[in-house]
GUVODO-178569 format. One line per field, with one value per residue (C-alpha): chain; residue number from 0; residue in one letter; x, y, z. Coordinates in Angstrom, 3 decimals, always signed. Layout:
% residues N
ch	[A | ...]
i	[NUM | ...]
aa	[a | ...]
u	[X | ...]
v	[Y | ...]
w	[Z | ...]
END
This chain:
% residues 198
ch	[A | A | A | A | A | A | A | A | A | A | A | A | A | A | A | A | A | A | A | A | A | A | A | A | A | A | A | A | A | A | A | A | A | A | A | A | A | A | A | A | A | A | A | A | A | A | A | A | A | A | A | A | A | A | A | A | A | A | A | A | A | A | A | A | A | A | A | A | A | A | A | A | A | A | A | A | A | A | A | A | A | A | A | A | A | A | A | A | A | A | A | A | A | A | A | A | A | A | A | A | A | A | A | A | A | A | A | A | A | A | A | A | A | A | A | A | A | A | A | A | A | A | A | A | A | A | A | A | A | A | A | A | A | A | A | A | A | A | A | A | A | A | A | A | A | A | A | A | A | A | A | A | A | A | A | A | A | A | A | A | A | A | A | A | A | A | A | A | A | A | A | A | A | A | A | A | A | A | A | A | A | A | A | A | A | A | A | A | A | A | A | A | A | A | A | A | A | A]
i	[0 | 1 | 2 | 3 | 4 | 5 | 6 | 7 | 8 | 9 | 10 | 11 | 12 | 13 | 14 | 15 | 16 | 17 | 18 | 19 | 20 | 21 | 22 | 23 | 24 | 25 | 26 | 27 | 28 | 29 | 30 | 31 | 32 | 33 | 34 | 35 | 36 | 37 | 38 | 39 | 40 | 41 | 42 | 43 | 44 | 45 | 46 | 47 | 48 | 49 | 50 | 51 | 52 | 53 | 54 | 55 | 56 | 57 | 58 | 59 | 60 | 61 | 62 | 63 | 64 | 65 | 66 | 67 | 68 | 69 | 70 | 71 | 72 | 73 | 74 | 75 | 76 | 77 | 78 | 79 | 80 | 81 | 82 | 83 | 84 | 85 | 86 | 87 | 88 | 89 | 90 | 91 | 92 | 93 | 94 | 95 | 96 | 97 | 98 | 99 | 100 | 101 | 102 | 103 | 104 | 105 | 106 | 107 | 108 | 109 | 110 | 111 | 112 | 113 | 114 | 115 | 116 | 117 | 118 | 119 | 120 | 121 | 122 | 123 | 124 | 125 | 126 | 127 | 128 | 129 | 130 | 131 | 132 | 133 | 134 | 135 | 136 | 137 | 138 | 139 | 140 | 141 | 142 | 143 | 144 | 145 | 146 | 147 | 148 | 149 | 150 | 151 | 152 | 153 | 154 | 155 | 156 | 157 | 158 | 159 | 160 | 161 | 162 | 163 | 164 | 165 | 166 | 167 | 168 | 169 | 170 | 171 | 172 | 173 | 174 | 175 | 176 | 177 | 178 | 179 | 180 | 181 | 182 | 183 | 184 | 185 | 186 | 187 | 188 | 189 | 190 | 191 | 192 | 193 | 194 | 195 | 196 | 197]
aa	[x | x | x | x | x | x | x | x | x | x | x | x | x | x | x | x | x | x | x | x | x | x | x | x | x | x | x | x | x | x | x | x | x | x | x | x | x | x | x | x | x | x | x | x | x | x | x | x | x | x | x | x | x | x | x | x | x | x | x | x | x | x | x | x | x | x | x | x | x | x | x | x | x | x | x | x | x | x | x | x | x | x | x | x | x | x | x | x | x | x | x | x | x | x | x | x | x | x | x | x | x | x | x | x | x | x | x | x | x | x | x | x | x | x | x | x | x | x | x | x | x | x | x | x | x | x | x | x | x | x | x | x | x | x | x | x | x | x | x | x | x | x | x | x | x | x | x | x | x | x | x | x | x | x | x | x | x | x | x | x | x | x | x | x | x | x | x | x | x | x | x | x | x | x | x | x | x | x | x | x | x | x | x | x | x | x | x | x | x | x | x | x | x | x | x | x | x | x]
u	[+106.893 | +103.595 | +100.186 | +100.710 | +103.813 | +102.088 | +99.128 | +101.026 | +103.482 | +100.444 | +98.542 | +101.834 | +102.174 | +98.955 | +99.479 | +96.406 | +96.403 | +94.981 | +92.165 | +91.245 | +91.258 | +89.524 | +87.031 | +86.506 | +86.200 | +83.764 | +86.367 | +88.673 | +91.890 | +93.155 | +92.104 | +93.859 | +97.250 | +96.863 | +96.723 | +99.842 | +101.689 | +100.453 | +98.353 | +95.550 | +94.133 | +91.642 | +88.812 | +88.106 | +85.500 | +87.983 | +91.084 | +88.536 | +87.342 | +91.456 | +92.505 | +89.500 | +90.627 | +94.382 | +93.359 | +95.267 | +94.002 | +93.393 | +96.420 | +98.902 | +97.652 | +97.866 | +101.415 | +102.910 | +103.324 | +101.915 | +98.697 | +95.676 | +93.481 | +92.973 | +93.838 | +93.171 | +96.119 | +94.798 | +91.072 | +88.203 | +84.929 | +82.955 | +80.349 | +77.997 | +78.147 | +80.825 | +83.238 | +86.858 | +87.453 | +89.454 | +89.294 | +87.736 | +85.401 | +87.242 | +89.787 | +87.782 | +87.672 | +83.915 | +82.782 | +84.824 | +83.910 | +84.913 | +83.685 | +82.145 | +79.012 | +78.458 | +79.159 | +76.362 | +74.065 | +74.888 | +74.421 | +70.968 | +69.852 | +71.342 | +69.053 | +65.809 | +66.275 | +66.590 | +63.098 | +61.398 | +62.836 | +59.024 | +57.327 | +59.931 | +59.395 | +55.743 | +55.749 | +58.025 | +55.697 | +52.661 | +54.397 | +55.109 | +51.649 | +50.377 | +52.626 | +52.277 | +47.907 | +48.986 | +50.494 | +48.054 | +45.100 | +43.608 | +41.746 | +44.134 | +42.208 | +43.002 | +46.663 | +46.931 | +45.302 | +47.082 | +50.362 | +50.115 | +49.217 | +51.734 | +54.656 | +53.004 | +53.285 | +56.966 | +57.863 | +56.019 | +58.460 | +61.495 | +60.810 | +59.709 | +62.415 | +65.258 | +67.197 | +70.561 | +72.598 | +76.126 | +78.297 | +76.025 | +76.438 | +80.221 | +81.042 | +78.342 | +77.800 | +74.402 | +73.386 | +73.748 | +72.990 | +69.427 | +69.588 | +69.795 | +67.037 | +64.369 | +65.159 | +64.367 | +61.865 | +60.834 | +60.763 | +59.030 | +56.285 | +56.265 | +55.987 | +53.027 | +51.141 | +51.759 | +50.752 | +47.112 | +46.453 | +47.939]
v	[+37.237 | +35.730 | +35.799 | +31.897 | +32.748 | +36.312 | +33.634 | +31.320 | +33.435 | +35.345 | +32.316 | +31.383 | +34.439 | +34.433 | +30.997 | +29.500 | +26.096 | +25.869 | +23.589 | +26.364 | +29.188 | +26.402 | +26.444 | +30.323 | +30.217 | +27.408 | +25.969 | +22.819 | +22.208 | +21.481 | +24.584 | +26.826 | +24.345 | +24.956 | +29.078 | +28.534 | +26.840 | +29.008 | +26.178 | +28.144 | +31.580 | +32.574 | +33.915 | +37.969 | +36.694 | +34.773 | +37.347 | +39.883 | +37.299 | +36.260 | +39.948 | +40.419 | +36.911 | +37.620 | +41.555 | +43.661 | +45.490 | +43.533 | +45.511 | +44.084 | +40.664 | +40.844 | +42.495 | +40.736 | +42.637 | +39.600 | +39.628 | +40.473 | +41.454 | +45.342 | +46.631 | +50.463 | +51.876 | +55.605 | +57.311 | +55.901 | +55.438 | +52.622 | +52.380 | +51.710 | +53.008 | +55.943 | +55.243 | +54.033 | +51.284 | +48.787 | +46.932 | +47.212 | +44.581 | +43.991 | +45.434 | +48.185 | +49.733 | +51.153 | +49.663 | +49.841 | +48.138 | +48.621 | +45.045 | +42.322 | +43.146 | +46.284 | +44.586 | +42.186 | +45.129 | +47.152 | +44.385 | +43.722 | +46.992 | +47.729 | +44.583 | +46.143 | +49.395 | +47.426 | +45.594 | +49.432 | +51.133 | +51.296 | +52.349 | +55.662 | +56.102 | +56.122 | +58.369 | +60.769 | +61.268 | +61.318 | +64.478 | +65.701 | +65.167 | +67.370 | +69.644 | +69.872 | +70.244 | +72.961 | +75.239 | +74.877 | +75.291 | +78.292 | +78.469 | +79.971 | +77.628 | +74.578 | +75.235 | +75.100 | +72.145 | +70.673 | +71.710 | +70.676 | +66.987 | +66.925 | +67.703 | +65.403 | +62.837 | +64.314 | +63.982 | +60.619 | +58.784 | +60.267 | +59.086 | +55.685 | +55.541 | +57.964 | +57.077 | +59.513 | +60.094 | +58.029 | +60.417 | +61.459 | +57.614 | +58.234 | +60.834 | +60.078 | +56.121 | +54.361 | +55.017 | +58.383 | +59.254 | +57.413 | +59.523 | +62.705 | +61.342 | +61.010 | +64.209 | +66.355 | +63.903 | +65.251 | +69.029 | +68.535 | +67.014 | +70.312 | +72.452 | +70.602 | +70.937 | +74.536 | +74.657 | +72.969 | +74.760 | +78.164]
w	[+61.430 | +59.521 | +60.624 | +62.116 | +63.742 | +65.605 | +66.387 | +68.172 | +69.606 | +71.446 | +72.125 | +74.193 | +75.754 | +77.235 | +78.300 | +76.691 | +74.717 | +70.783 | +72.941 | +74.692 | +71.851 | +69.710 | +72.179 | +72.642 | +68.977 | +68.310 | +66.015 | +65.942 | +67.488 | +64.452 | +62.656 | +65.276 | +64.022 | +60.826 | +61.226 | +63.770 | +61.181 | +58.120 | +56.520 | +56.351 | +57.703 | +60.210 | +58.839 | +59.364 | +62.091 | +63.916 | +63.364 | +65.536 | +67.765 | +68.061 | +68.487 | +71.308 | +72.759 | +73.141 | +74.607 | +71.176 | +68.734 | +64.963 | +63.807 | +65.890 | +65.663 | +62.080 | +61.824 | +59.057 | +55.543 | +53.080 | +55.413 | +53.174 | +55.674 | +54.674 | +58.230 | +59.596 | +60.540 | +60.147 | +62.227 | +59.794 | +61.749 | +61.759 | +59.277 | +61.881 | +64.810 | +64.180 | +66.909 | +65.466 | +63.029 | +63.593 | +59.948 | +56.705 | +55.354 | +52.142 | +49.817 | +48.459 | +51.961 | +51.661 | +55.041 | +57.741 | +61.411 | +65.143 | +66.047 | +64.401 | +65.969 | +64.273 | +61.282 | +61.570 | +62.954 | +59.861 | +57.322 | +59.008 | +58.947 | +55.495 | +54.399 | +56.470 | +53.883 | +51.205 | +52.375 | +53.155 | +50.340 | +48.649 | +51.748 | +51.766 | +48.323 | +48.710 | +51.597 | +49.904 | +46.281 | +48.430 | +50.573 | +46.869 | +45.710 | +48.911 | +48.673 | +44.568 | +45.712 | +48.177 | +45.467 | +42.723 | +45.835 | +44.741 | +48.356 | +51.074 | +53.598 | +51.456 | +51.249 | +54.708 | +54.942 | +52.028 | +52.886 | +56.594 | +55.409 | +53.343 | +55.693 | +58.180 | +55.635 | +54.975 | +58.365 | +59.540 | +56.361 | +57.919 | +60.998 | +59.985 | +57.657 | +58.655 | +55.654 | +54.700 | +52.218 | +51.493 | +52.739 | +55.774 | +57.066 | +56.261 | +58.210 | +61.307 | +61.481 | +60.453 | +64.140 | +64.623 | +60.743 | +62.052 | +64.672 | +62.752 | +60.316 | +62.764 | +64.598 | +61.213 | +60.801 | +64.043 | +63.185 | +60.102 | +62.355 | +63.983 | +61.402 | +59.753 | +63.193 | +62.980 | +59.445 | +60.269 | +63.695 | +61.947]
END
């Protein structure tokens, strides 16, 4: 059965008319025909938004073998928010999504890194520079001093800008990797306190 075919065959089922799912979908009438009768396909928004619409997962709506839509079949978490993934965003299968919302959540906040990306840099060679002071500080008194600033300065960028590694984001989510960020963040905070009030 092709993609069209599945379409239409659950748009009947649930007893709902192409006006209607045109409708829920902000899209024409006629676009909704031409997916039903393979003219052309929905795009990846509209195959969730379908999927979410007709109450199945994106698998089963899409259960045709010449579908191109790189579909999850086994447990990859969602590049955002960690929970199951229920598609990939393209072919290469780097970023894979529950919803569509997570997908626009991650590609905002992947574009908010890009835009801080110098103010975590800075933060981070400025804790180096401290830290660098601290060791060459021939005073004992200044090294404390020295050392505490720097690991506040360590610990206010992570907190500010809790960003991980790759592989950290794959295996938590970009929320919980955030998460994680800011709580180490967190006990670096800690320890520079200690560090100056020692």
């Amino acid at each position: 059965m092709s993609l069209g075919q599945n379409i239409k065959k659950k748009r009947q089922q649930m007893k709902l008319s192409q006006d209607y799912v045109a409708d829920r979908l902000g899209v024409s009438r006629q676009a909704v025909s031409k997916w039903e009768t393979n003219q052309s396909e929905p795009s990846m928004k509209n195959l969730i938004e379908l999927a979410e619409l007709f109450q199945i997962s994106l698998s089963e709506l899409t259960d045709t073998k010449d579908s191109h839509i790189p579909i999850i079949n086994q447990h990859v978490k969602c590049s955002y928010c960690g929970k199951e993934a229920r598609y990939f965003l393209d072919q290469t299968k780097t970023q894979a999504y529950c919803s569509q919302t997570c997908q626009l959540a991650h590609t905002e906040a992947l574009n908010k890194i890009q835009k801080q990306l110098k103010w975590f840099y800075l933060g981070i060679i400025l804790s180096i520079l401290l830290l660098l002071t601290s060791a060459l500080s021939l005073l004992p008194f200044q090294k404390n001093i020295t050392t505490g600033c720097g690991m506040l300065c360590l610990g206010m960028t992570l907190i500010l800008f809790p960003f991980c590694t790759p592989e950290t984001y794959q295996k938590f989510g970009y929320l919980k990797s955030t998460q994680i960020g800011r709580f180490l963040g967190f006990l670096v905070e800690l320890y520079a306190l200690f560090m100056l009030f020692l």
